[in-house]
C-alpha positions as a Markdown table, in Angstrom:
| # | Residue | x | y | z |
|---|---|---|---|---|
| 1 | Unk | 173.2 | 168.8 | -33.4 |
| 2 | Unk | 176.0 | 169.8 | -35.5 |
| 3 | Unk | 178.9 | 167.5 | -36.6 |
| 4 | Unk | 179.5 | 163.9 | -36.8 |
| 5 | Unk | 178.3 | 162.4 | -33.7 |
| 6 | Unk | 174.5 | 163.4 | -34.5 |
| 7 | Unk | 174.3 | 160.4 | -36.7 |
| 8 | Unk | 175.7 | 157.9 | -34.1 |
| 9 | Unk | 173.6 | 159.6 | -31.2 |
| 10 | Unk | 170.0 | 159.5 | -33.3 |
| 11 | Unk | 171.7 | 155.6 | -33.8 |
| 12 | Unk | 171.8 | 154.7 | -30.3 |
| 13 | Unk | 168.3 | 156.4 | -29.5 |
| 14 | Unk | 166.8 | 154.5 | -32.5 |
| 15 | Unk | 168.4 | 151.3 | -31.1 |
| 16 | Unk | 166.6 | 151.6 | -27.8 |
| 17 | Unk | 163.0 | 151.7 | -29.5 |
| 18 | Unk | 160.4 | 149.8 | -30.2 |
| 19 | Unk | 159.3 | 149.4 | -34.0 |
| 20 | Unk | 155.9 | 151.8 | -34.0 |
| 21 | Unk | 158.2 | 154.1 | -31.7 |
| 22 | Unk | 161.1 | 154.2 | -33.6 |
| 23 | Unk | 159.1 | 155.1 | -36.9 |
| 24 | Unk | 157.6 | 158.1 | -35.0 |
| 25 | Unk | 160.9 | 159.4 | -33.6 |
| 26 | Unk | 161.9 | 158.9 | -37.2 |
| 27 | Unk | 158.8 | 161.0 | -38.4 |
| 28 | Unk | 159.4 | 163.6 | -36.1 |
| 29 | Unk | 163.1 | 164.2 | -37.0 |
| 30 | Unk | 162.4 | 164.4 | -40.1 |
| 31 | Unk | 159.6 | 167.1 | -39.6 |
| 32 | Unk | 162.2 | 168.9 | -37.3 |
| 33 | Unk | 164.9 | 168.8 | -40.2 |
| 34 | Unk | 162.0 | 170.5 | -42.6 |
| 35 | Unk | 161.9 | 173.2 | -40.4 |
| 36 | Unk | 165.4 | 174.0 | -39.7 |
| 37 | Unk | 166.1 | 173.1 | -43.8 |
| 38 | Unk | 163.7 | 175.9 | -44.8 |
| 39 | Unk | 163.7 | 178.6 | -41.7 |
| 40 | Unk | 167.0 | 180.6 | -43.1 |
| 41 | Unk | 165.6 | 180.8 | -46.5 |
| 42 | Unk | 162.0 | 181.8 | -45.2 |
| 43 | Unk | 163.1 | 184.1 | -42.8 |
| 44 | Unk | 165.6 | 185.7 | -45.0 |
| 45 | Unk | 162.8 | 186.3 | -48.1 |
| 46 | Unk | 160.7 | 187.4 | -44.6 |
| 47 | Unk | 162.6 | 189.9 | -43.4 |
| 48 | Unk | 163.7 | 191.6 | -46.8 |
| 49 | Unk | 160.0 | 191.4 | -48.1 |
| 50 | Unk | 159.0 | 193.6 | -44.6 |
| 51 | Unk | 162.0 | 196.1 | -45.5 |
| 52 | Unk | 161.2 | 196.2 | -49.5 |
| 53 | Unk | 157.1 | 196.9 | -48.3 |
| 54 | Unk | 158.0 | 199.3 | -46.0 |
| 55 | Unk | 160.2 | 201.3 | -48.4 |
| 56 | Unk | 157.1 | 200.7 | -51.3 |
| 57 | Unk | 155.1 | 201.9 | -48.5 |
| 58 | Unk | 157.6 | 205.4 | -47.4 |
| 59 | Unk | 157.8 | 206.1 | -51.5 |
| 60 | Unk | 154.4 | 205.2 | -53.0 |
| 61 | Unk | 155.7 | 202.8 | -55.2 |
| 62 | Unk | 153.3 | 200.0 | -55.8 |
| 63 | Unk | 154.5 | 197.6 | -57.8 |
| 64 | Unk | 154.3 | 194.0 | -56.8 |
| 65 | Unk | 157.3 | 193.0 | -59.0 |
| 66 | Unk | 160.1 | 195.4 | -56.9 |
| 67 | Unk | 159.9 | 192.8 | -54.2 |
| 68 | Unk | 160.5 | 190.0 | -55.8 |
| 69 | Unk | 164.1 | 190.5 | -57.0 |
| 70 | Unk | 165.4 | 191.2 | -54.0 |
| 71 | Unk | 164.0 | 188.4 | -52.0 |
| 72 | Unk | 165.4 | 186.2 | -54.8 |
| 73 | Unk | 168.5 | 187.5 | -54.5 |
| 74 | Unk | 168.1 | 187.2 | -50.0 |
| 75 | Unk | 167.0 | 183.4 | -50.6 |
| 76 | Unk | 170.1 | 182.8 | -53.5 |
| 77 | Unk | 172.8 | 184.0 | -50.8 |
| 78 | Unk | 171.3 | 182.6 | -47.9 |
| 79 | Unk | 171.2 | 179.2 | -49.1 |
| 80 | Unk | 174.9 | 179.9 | -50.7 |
| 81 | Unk | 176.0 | 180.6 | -47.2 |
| 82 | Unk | 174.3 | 177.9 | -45.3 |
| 83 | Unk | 173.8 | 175.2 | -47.9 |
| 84 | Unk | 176.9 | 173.3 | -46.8 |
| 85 | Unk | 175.3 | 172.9 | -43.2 |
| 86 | Unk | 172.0 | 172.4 | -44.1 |
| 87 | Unk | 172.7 | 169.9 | -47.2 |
| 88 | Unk | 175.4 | 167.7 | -44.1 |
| 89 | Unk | 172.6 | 168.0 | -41.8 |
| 90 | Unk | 170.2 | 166.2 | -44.0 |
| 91 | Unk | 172.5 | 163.6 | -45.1 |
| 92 | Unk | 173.2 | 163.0 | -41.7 |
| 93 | Unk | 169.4 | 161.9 | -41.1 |
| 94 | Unk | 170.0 | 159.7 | -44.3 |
| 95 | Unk | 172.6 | 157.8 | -43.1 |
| 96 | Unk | 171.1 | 157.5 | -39.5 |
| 97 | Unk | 167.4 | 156.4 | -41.4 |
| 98 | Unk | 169.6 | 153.9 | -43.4 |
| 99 | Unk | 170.8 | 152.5 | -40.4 |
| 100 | Unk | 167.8 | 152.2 | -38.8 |
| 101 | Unk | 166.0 | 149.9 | -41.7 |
| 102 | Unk | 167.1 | 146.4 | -40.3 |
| 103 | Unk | 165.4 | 147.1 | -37.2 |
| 104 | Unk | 161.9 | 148.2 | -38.9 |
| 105 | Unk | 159.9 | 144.8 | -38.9 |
C-alpha cells in the first residue's frame, strides 16, 4: 500500500461502488489508516515500557516517573523515523477521499 498508485487504486475501487457502499469502504480505510498511523508509536512506548518494568522490577526501583522518559524518548524517534511514511500515507487517503466527494449523493 506504499507509493503512488494506492491513491489511484482506492480511486478505481471507490468508482465501482454504490453511495452507502462507498462511504463504508471509506470508513473502513480510514479506521485501517488509524491503526497503522499509531501501531509504531504504541508498540515502540510498549515494548520499552515492558524492558524499563522489568529492569524496575530486577532492581527494586519503584518509581513510576523512570518510565516515562524513556518511552517519550521511544515514541519521539519512532515517529522521527517513520513520520515521513506515515504522514504520505495519510495524505494519500486525503486526496483519494477528495476524489471521491462528487460521487457521494
Amino acid at each position: 500500500m506504499v507509493g503512488n498508485s494506492y491513491c489511484g487504486d482506492w480511486w478505481k475501487a471507490m468508482s465501482s461502488l454504490a453511495t452507502t457502499d462507498l462511504v463504508l469502504h471509506a470508513v473502513r480505510e480510514g479506521l485501517m489508516l488509524v491503526l497503522l498511523v499509531s501501531a509504531p508509536a504504541l508498540l515502540a512506548s510498549l515494548i520499552v515500557g515492558f524492558v524499563v518494568s522489568v529492569i524496575q522490577a530486577a532492581t527494586q526501583i519503584q518509581d513510576p516517573t523512570i518510565a516515562f522518559v524513556p518511552k517519550l524518548i521511544a515514541v519521539v524517534l519512532v515517529l522521527l523515523a517513520s513520520g515521513p511514511l506515515l504522514g504520505a500515507q495519510a495524505v494519500r487517503f486525503a486526496q483519494a477521499l477528495f476524489l471521491a466527494i462528487p460521487m457521494v449523493r
